[in-house]
PyMOL commands that place a pseudoatom at each C-alpha (Angstrom):
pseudoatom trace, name=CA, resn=UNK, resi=1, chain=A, elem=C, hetatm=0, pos=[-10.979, 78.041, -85.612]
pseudoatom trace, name=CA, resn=UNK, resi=2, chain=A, elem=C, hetatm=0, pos=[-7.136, 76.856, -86.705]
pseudoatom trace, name=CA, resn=UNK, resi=3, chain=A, elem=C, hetatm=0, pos=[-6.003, 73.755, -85.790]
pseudoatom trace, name=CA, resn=UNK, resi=4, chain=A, elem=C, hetatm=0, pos=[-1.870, 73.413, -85.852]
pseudoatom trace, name=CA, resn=UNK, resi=5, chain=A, elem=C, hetatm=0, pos=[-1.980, 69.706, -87.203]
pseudoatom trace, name=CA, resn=UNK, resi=6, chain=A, elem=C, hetatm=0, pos=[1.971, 69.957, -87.474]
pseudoatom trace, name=CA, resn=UNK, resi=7, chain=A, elem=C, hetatm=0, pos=[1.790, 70.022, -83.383]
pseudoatom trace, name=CA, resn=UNK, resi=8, chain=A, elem=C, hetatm=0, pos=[-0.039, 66.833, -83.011]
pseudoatom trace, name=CA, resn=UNK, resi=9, chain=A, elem=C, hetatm=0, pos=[3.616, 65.230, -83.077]
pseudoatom trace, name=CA, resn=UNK, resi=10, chain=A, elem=C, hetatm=0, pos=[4.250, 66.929, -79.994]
pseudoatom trace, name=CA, resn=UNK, resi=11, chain=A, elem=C, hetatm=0, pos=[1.296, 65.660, -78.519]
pseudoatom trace, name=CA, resn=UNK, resi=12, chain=A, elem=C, hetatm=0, pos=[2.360, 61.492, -79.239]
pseudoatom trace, name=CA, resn=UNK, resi=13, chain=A, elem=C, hetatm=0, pos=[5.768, 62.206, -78.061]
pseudoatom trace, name=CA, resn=UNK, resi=14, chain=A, elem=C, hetatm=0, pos=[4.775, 63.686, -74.687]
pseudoatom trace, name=CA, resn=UNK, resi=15, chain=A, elem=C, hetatm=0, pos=[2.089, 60.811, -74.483]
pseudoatom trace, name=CA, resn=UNK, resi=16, chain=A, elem=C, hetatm=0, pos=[4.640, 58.381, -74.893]
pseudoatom trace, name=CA, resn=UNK, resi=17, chain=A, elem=C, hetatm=0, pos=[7.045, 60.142, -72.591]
pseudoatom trace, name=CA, resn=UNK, resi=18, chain=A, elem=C, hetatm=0, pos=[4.307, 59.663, -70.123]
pseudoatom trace, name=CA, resn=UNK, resi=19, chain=A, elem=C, hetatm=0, pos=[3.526, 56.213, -70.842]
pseudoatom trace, name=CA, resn=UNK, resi=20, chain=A, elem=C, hetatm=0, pos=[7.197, 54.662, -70.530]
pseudoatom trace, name=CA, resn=UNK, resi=21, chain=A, elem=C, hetatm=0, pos=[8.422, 57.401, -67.822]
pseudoatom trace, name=CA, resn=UNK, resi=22, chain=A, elem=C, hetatm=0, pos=[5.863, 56.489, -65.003]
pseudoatom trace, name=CA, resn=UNK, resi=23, chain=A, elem=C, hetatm=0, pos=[5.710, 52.531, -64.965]
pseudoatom trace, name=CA, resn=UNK, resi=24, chain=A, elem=C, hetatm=0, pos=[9.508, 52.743, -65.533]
pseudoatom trace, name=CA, resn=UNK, resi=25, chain=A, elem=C, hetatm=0, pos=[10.045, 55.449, -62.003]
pseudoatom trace, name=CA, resn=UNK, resi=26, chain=A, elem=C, hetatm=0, pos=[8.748, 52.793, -60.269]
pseudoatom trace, name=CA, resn=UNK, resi=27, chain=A, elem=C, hetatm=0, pos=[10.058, 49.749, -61.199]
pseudoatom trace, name=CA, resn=UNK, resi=28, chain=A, elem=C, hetatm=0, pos=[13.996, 50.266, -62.389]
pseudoatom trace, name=CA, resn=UNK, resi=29, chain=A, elem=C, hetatm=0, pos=[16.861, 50.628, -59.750]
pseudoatom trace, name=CA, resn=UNK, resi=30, chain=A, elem=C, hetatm=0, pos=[18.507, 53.418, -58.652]
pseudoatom trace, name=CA, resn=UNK, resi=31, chain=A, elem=C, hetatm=0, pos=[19.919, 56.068, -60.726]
pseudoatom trace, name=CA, resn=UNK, resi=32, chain=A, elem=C, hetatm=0, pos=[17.494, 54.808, -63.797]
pseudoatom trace, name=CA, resn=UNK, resi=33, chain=A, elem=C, hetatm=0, pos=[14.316, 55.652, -61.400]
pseudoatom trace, name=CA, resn=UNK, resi=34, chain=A, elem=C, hetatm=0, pos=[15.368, 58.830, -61.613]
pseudoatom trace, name=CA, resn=UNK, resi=35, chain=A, elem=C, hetatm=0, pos=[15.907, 59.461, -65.475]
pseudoatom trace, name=CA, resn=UNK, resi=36, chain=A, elem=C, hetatm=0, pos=[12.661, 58.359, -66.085]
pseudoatom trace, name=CA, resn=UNK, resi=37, chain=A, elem=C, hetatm=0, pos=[11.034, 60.109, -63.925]
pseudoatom trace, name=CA, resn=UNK, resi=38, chain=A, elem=C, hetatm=0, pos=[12.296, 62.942, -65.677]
pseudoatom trace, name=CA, resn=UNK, resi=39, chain=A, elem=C, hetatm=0, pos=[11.387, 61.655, -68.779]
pseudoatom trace, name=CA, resn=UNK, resi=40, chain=A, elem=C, hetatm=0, pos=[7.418, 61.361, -67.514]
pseudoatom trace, name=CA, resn=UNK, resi=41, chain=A, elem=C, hetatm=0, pos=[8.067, 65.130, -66.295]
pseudoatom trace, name=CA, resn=UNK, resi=42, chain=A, elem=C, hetatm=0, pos=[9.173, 66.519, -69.668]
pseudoatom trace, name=CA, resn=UNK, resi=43, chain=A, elem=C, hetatm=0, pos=[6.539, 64.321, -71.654]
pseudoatom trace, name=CA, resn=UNK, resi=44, chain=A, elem=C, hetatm=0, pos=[3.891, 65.985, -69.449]
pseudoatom trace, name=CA, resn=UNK, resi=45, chain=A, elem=C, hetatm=0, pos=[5.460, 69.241, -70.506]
pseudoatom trace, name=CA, resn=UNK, resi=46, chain=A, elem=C, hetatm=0, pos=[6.255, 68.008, -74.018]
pseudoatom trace, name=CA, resn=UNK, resi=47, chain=A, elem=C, hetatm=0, pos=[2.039, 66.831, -73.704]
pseudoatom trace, name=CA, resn=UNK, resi=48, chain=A, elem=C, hetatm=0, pos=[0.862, 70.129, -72.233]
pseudoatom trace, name=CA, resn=UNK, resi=49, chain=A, elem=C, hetatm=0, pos=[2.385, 72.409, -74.928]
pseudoatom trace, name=CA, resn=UNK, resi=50, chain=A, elem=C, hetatm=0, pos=[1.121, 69.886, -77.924]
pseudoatom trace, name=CA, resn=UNK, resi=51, chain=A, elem=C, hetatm=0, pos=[-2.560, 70.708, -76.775]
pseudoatom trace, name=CA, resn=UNK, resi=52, chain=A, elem=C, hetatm=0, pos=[-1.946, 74.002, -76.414]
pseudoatom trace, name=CA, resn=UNK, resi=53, chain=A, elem=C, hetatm=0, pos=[-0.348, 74.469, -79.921]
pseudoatom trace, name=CA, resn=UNK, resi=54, chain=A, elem=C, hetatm=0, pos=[-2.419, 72.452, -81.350]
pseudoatom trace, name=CA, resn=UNK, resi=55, chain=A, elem=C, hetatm=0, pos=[-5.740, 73.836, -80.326]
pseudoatom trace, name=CA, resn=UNK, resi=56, chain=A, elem=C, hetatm=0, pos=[-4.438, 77.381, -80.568]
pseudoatom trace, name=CA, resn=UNK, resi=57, chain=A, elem=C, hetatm=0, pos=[-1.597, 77.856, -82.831]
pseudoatom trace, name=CA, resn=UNK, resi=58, chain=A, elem=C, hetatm=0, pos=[-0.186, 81.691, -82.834]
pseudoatom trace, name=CA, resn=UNK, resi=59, chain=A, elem=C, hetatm=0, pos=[0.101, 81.158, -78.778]
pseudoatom trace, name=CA, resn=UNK, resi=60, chain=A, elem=C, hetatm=0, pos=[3.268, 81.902, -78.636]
pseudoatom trace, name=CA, resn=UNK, resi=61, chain=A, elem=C, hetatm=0, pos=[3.679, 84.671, -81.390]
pseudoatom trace, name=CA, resn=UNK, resi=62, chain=A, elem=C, hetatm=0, pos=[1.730, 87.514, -79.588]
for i in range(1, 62): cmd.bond("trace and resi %d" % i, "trace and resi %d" % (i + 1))
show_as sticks, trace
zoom trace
Protein backbone atom coordinates (compact mmCIF):
# COMPACT_ATOMS: atom_id res chain seq x y z
CA UNK A 1 0.00 0.00 0.00
CA UNK A 2 1.16 3.84 -1.11
CA UNK A 3 0.66 6.45 1.06
CA UNK A 4 0.68 10.17 -0.78
CA UNK A 5 2.52 11.90 2.25
CA UNK A 6 2.68 15.14 -0.03
CA UNK A 7 -1.38 15.17 0.53
CA UNK A 8 -1.28 15.25 4.22
CA UNK A 9 -1.07 19.20 3.70
CA UNK A 10 -4.37 19.04 2.32
CA UNK A 11 -5.59 17.23 5.11
CA UNK A 12 -4.34 20.24 8.00
CA UNK A 13 -5.67 22.86 5.80
CA UNK A 14 -9.19 21.42 5.48
CA UNK A 15 -8.95 20.60 9.33
CA UNK A 16 -8.26 24.01 10.03
CA UNK A 17 -10.83 25.29 7.59
CA UNK A 18 -13.16 23.32 9.72
CA UNK A 19 -11.96 24.38 12.95
CA UNK A 20 -12.13 28.33 12.42
CA UNK A 21 -15.21 28.13 9.82
CA UNK A 22 -17.83 26.55 12.26
CA UNK A 23 -17.32 28.44 15.70
CA UNK A 24 -16.87 31.56 13.50
CA UNK A 25 -20.74 30.82 11.38
CA UNK A 26 -22.07 31.16 14.52
CA UNK A 27 -20.77 33.79 16.31
CA UNK A 28 -19.74 36.84 13.70
CA UNK A 29 -22.46 39.25 12.26
CA UNK A 30 -23.96 39.29 9.18
CA UNK A 31 -22.30 39.04 5.95
CA UNK A 32 -19.03 37.45 7.87
CA UNK A 33 -21.46 34.41 9.09
CA UNK A 34 -21.70 33.68 5.83
CA UNK A 35 -17.97 33.62 4.52
CA UNK A 36 -17.15 31.36 7.05
CA UNK A 37 -19.50 29.19 6.67
CA UNK A 38 -18.17 28.73 3.40
CA UNK A 39 -14.91 28.45 4.56
CA UNK A 40 -16.04 25.26 7.01
CA UNK A 41 -17.77 23.95 3.63
CA UNK A 42 -14.64 24.01 1.46
CA UNK A 43 -12.32 22.77 4.42
CA UNK A 44 -14.68 19.77 4.65
CA UNK A 45 -14.10 19.39 0.95
CA UNK A 46 -10.47 20.52 1.14
CA UNK A 47 -10.54 17.52 4.34
CA UNK A 48 -12.42 14.90 2.34
CA UNK A 49 -10.09 14.90 -0.72
CA UNK A 50 -6.75 14.95 1.68
CA UNK A 51 -7.93 11.43 3.02
CA UNK A 52 -8.75 10.30 -0.04
CA UNK A 53 -5.37 11.24 -1.70
CA UNK A 54 -3.64 10.42 0.89
CA UNK A 55 -4.77 6.92 1.55
CA UNK A 56 -5.04 6.21 -2.16
CA UNK A 57 -2.92 8.29 -4.31
CA UNK A 58 -3.47 7.54 -8.29
CA UNK A 59 -7.42 8.27 -7.47
CA UNK A 60 -7.73 10.61 -9.71
CA UNK A 61 -5.39 9.41 -12.62
CA UNK A 62 -7.52 6.37 -13.80
Amino acid sequence: MTIGYMYILLIIVGLAGIVWGLPSAHRLKFPFDTIAALVALCGVIVFALGILLTFIPGFFRG
